[in-house]
LOMARNU-137248 format. One line per 8 residues: number of its first residue (from 1); for each residue x, y, z of N, C-alpha, C. Coordinates in nm, 3 decimals. Layout:
// LOMARNU-137248
NUM> X,Y,Z,X,Y,Z,X,Y,Z; ...
// end
This chain:
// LOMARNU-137248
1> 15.958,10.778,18.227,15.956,10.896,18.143,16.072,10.986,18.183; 16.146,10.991,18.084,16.280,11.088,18.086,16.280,11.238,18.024; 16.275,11.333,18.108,16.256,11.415,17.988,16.338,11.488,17.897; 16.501,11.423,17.942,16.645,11.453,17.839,16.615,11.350,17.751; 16.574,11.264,17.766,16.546,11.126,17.651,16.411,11.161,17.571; 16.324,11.244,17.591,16.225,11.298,17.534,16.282,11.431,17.445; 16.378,11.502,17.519,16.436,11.634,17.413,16.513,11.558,17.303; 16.625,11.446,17.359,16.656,11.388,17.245,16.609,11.297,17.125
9> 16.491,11.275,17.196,16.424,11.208,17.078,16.353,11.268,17.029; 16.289,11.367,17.098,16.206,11.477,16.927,16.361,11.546,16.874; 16.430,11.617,16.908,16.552,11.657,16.813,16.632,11.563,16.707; 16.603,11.415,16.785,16.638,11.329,16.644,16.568,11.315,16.544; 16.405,11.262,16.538,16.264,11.296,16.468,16.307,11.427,16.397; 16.290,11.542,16.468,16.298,11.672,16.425,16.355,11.678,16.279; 16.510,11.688,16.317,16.607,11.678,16.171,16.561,11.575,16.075; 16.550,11.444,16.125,16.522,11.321,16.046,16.368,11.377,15.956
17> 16.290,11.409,15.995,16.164,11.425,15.919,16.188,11.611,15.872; 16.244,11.688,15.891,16.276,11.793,15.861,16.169,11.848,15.789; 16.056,11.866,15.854,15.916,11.966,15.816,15.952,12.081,15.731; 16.036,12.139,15.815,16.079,12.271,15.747,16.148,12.321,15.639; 16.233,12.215,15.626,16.323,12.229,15.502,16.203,12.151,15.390; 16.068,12.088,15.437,15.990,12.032,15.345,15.880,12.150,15.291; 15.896,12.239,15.340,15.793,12.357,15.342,15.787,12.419,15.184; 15.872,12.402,15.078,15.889,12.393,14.915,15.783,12.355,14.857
25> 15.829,12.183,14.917,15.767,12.083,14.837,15.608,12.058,14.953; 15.578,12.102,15.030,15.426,12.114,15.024,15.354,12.239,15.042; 15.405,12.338,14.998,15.324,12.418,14.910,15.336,12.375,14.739; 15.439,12.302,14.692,15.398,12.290,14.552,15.304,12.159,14.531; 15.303,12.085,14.630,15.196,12.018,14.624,15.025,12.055,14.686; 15.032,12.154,14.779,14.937,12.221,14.806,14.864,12.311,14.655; 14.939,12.341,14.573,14.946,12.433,14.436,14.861,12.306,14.322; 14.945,12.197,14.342,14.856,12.083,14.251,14.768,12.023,14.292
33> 14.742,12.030,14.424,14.628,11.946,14.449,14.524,12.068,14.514; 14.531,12.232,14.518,14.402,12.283,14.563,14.431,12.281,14.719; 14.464,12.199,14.829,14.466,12.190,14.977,14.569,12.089,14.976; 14.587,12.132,15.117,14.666,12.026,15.232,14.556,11.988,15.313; 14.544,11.832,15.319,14.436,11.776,15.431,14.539,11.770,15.543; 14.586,11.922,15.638,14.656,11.854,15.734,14.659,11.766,15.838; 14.494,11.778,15.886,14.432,11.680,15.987,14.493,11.515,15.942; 14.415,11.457,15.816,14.468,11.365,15.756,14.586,11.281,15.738
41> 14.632,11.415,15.699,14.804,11.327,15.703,14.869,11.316,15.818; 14.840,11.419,15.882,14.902,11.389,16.017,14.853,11.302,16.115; 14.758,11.264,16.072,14.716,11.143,16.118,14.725,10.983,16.041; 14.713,11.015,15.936,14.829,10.896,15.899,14.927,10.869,15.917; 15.029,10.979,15.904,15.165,10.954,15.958,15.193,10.913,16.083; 15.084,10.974,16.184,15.088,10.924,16.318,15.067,10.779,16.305; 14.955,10.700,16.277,14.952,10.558,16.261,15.084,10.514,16.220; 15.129,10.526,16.084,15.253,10.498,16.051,15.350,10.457,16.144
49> 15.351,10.610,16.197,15.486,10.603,16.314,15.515,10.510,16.427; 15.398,10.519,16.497,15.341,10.420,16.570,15.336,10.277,16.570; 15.309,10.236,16.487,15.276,10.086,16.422,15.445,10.050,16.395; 15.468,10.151,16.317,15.615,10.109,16.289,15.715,10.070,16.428; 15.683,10.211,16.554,15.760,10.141,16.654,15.734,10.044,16.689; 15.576,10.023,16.702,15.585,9.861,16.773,15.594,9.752,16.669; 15.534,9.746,16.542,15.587,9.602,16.492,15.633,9.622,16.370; 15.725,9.725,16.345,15.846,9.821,16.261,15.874,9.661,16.206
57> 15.993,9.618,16.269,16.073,9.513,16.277,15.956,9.344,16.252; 15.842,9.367,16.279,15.791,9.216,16.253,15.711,9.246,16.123; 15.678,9.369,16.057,15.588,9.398,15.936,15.718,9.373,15.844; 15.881,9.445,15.878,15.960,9.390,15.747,15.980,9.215,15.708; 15.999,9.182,15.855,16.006,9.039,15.855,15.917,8.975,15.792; 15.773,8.989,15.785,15.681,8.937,15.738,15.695,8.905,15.598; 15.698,9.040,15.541,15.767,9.073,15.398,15.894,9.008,15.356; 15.958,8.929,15.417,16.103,8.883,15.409,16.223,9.030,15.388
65> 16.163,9.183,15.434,16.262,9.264,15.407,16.337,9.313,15.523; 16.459,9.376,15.484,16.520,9.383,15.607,16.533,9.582,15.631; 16.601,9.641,15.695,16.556,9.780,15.715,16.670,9.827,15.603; 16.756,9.818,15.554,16.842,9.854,15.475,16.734,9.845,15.313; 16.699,9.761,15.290,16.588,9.756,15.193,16.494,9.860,15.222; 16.438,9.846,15.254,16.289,9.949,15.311,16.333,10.110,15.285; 16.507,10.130,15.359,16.539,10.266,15.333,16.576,10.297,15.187; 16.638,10.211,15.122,16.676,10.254,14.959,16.564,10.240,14.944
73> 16.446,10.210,14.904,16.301,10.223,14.826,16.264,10.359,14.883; 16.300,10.416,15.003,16.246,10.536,15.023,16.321,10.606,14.984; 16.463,10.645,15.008,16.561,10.677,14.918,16.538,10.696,14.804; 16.496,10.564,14.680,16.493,10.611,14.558,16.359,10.705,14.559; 16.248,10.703,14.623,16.079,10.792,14.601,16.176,10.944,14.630; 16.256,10.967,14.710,16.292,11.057,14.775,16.389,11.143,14.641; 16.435,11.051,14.613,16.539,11.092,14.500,16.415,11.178,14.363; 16.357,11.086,14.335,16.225,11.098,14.219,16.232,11.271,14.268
81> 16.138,11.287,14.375,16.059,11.448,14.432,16.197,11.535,14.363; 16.263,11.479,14.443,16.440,11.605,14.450,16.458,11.629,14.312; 16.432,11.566,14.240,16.428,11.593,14.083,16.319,11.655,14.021; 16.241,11.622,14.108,16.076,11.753,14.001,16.117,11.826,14.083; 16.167,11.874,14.207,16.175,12.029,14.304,16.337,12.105,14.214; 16.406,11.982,14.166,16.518,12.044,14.078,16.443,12.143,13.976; 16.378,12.043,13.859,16.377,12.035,13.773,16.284,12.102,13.715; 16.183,12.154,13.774,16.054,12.220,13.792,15.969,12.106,13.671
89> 15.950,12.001,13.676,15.894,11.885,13.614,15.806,11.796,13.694; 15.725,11.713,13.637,15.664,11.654,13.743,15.664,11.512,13.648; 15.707,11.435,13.709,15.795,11.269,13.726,15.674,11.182,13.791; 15.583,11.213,13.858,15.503,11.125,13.968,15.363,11.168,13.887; 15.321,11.136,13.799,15.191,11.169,13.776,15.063,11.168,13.868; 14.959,11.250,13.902,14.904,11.197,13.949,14.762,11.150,13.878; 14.651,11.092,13.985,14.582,11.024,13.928,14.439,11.093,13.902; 14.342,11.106,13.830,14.248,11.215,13.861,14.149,11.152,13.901
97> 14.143,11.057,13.884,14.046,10.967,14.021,14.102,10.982,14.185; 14.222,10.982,14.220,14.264,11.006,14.346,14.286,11.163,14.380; 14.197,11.256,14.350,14.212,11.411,14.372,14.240,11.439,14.501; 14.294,11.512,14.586,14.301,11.528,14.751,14.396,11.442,14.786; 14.422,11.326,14.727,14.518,11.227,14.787,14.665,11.287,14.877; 14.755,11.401,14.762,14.869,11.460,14.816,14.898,11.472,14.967; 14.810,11.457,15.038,14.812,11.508,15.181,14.854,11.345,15.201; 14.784,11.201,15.146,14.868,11.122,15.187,14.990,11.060,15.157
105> 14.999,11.070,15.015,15.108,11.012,14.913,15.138,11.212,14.882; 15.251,11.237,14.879,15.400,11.168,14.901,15.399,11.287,15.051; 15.305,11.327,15.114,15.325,11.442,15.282,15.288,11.349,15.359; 15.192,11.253,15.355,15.240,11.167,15.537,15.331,11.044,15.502; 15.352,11.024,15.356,15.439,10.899,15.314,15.466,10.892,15.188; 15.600,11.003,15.161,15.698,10.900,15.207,15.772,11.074,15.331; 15.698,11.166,15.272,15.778,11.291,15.345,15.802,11.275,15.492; 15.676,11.255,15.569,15.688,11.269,15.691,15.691,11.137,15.798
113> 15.628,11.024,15.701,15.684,10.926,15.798,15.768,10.809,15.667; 15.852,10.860,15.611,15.922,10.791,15.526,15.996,10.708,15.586; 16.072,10.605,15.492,16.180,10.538,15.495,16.290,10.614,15.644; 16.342,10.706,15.613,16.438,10.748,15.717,16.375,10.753,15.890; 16.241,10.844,15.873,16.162,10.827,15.950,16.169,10.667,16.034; 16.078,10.624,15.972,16.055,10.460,16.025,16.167,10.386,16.043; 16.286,10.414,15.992,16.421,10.346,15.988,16.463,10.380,16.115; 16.464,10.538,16.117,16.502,10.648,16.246,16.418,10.579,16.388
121> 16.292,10.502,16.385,16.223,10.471,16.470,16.270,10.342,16.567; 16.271,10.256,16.431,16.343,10.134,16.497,16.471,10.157,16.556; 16.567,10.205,16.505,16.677,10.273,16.592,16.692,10.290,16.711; 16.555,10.383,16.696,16.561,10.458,16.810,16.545,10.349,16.956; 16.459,10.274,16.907,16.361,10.144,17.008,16.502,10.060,17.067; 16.635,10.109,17.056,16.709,9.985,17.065,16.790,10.070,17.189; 16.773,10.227,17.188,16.893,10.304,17.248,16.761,10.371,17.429; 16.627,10.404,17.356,16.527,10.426,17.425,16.418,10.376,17.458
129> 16.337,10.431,17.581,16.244,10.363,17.633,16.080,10.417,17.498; 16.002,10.334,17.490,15.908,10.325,17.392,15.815,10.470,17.462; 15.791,10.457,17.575,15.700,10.559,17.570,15.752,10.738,17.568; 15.904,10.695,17.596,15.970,10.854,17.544,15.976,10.881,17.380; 15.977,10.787,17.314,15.955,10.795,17.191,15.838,10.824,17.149; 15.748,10.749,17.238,15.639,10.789,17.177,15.577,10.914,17.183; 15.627,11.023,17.286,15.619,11.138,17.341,15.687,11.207,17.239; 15.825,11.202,17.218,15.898,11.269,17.092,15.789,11.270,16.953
137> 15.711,11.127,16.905,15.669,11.155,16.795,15.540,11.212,16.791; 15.485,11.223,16.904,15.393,11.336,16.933,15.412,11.496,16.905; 15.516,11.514,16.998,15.550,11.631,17.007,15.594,11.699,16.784; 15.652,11.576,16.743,15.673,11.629,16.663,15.634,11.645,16.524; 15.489,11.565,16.533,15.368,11.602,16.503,15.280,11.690,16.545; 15.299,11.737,16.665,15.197,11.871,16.662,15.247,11.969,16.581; 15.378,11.980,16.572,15.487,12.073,16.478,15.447,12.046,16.316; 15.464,11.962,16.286,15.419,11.885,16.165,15.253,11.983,16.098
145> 15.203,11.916,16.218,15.035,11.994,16.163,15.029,12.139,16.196; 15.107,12.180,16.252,15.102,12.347,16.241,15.179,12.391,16.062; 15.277,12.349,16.073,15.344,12.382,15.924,15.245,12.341,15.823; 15.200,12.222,15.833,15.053,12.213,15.740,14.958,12.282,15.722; 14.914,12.339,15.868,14.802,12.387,15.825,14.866,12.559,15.772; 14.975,12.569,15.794,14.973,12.721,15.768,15.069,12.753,15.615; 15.088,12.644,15.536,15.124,12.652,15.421,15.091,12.721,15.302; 14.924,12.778,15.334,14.911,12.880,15.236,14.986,13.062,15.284
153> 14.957,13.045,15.484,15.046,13.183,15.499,15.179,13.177,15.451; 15.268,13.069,15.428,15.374,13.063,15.395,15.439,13.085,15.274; 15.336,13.061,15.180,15.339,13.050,15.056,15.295,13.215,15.030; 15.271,13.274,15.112,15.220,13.472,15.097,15.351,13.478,15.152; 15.414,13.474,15.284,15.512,13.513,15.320,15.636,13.495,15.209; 15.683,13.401,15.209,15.774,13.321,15.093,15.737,13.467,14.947; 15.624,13.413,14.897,15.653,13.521,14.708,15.694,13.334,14.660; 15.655,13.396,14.492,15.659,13.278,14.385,15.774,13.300,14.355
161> 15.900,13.404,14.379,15.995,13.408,14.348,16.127,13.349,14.428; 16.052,13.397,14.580,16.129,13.313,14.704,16.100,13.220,14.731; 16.005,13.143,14.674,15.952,12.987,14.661,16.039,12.952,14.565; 16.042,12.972,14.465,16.138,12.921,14.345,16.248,12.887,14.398; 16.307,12.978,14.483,16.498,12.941,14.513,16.487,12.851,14.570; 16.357,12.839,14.719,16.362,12.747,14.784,16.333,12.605,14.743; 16.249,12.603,14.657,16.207,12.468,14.629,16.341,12.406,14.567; 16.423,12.480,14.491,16.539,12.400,14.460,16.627,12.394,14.549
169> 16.668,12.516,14.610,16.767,12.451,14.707,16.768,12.329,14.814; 16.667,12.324,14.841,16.579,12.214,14.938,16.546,12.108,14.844; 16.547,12.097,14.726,16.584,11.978,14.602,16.706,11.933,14.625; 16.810,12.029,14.595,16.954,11.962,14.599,16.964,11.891,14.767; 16.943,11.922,14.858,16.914,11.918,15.008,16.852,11.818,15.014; 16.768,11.753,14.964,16.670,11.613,14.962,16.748,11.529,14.827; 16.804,11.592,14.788,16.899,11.488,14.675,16.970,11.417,14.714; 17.040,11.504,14.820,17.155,11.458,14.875,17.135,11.390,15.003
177> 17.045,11.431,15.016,17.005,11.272,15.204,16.936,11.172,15.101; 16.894,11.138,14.991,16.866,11.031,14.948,16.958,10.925,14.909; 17.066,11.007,14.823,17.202,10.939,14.790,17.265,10.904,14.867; 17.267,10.965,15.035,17.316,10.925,15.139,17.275,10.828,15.211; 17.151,10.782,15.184,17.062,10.714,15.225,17.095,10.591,15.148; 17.083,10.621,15.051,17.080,10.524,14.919,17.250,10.413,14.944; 17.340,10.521,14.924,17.449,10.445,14.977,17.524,10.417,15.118; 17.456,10.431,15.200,17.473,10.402,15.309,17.416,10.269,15.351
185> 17.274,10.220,15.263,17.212,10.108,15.273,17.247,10.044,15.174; 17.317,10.065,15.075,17.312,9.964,14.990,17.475,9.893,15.044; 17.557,9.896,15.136,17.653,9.907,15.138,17.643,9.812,15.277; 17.502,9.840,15.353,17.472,9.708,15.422,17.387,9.591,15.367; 17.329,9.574,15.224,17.285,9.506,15.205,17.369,9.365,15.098
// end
């Protein structure tokens, strides 16, 4: 256990899953769906994360996919949101049999343990030791479920008017790490 290899690996997580700059788009999904199950998702995403470090690399294989794949599919979901947070539209219907769901589809996946996320993981497994990682994605999930659970104070702090700017600017901001995403992998595939 390192604990410069633990600062650097939640500061990589950190940016890579960027809670904060996601704080738009889950209060406007907090707005359509009534709540954030933050317990929930953050506990899905934790599984996610997890599973992904250890058999990240043998679940794509299984699938015959490789990580450059995996990131453009999250890329394009990623692209979709950045366009209803543009556009003030909604592109992703949801389902009214799946009510409450939002907390798992699209806040623990694809937001918080997305494509970049899980991509960001395996990465990581090649430069660091597993259990400093696994400490980083702790740490940056407790962060995670605090911004969750406090999304309705945020949404008082913020105003429907200072929500508005934000949700788009943080659209164009998620537009643009998708396209980056998008062609950065398609360019290894």
């Amino acid at each position: 256990m390192d604990l410069k290899e633990i600062f650097s690996v939640s500061l990589i997580l950190f940016s890579v899953i960027d809670i904060v700059g996601s704080i738009p788009f889950i209060i406007l999904i907090r707005q359509r769906e009534g709540r954030i199950y933050a317990e929930r998702a953050t506990a899905i995403a934790a599984v996610l994360m997890v599973a992904f470090l250890y058999l990240g690399q043998s679940i794509l294989n299984l699938f015959g996919l490789d990580v450059s794949s995996f990131a453009v599919a999250g890329s394009i979901v990623m692209f979709i949101i950045a366009m209803e947070m543009l556009l003030g539209i909604t592109l992703i219907k949801d389902d009214p049999d799946a009510k409450g769901s939002g907390s798992i589809v699209p806040i623990a996946f694809p937001l918080i343990a997305g494509a970049g996320t899980l991509t960001t993981i395996l990465s990581l497994r090649t430069v660091y030791d597993d259990r400093d990682i696994l400490i980083g994605i702790v740490l940056n999930l407790i962060f995670v479920y605090i911004v969750l659970r406090s999304s309705s104070w945020l949404e008082r702090k913020i105003g429907k008017s200072g929500f508005s700017v934000l949700r788009r600017v943080f659209g164009v901001i998620l537009l643009s790490i998708a396209v980056k995403i998008f062609k950065s992998n398609m360019m290894l595939s």
